[in-house]
C-alpha positions as CSV (number, residue, x, y, z in Angstrom):
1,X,88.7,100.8,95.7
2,X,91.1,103.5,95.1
3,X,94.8,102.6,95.2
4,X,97.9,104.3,96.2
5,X,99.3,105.3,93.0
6,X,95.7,107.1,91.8
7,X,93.7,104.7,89.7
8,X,90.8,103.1,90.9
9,X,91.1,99.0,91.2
10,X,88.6,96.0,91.3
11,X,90.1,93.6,93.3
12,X,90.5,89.8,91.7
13,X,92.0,87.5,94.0
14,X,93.9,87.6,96.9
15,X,97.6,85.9,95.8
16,X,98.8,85.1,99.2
17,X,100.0,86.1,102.7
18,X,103.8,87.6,103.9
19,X,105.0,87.3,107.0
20,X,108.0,89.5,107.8
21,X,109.8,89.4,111.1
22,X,112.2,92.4,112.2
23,X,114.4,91.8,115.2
24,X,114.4,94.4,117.9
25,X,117.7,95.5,116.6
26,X,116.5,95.6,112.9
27,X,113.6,98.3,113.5
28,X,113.6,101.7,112.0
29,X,111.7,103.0,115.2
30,X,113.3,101.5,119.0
31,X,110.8,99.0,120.5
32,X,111.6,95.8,122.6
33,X,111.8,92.5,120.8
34,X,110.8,91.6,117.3
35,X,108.6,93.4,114.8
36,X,106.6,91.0,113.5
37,X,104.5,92.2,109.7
38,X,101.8,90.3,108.3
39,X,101.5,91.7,104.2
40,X,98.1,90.7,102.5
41,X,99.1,90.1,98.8
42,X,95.9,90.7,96.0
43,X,95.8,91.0,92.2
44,X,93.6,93.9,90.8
45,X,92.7,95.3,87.8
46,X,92.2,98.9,87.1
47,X,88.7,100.7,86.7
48,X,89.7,104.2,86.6
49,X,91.8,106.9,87.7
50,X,95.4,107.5,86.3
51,X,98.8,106.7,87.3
52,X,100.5,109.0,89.7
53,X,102.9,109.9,92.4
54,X,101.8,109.1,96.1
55,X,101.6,112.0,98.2
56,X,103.1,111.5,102.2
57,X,102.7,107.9,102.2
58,X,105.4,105.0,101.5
59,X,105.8,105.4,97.6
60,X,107.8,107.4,96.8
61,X,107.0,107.1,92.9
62,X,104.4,105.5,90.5
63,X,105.6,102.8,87.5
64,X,103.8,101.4,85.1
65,X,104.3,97.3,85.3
66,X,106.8,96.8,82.0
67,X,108.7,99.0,84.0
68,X,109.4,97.4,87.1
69,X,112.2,94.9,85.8
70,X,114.4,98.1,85.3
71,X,113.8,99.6,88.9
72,X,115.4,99.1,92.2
73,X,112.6,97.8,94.7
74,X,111.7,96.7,97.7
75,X,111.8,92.5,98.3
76,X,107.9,92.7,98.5
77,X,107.9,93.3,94.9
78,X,109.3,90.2,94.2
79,X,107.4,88.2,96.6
80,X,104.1,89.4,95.1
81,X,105.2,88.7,91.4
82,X,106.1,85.0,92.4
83,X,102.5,84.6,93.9
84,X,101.2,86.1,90.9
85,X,103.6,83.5,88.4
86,X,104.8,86.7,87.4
87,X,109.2,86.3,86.6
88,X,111.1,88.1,89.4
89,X,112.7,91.7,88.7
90,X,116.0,89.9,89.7
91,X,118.2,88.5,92.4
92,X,118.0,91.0,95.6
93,X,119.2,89.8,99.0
94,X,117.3,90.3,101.6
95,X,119.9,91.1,104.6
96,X,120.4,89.0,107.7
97,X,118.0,91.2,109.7
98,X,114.7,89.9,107.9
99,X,113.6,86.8,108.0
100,X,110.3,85.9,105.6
101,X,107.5,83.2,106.5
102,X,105.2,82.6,103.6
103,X,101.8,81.4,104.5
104,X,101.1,78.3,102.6
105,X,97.7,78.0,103.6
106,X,96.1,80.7,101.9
């Protein structure tokens, strides 16, 4: 499977489920009531490929994984490196306008 940041990725395990729900006043795009996103969580290893930029998609740039602690990042980042045991890249609120539900049954 090839992966957004160019290298090529076996998948391992999946390391959870995010729920993420937006109220109607919180959404980037108008739309009547809540926006409600459901973020499917794996680990992977690489097979191939090489690190790069993403091109018109949602990344705006490509890190290696020692680098991550130094960057500012979205809260998903954090999420998934708590599901992988992985230590957090540090203390970010998340805003009054999101509200997570972690699925504990997965």
């Amino acid at each position: 499977m090839r992966e957004e940041t160019g290298y090529q990725v076996r998948l391992v395990r999946k390391l959870g489920v995010d729920v993420i729900i937006i109220p109607s006043r919180g959404r980037v795009s108008a739309g009547e009531g809540p926006l409600a996103g459901v973020r499917h969580v794996y680990q992977a290893v690489t097979t191939g490929g090489g690190l790069r930029h993403e091109t018109d998609g949602s990344t705006d740039l490509a890190h290696c994984a020692d680098e991550i602690a130094a960057l500012s990042t979205v809260e998903l980042v954090d999420i998934a490196r708590r599901m992988a045991c992985m230590p957090d890249t540090g203390d970010r609120p998340t805003g009054d306008l999101v509200e997570h539900k972690p699925d504990v049954s997965v």
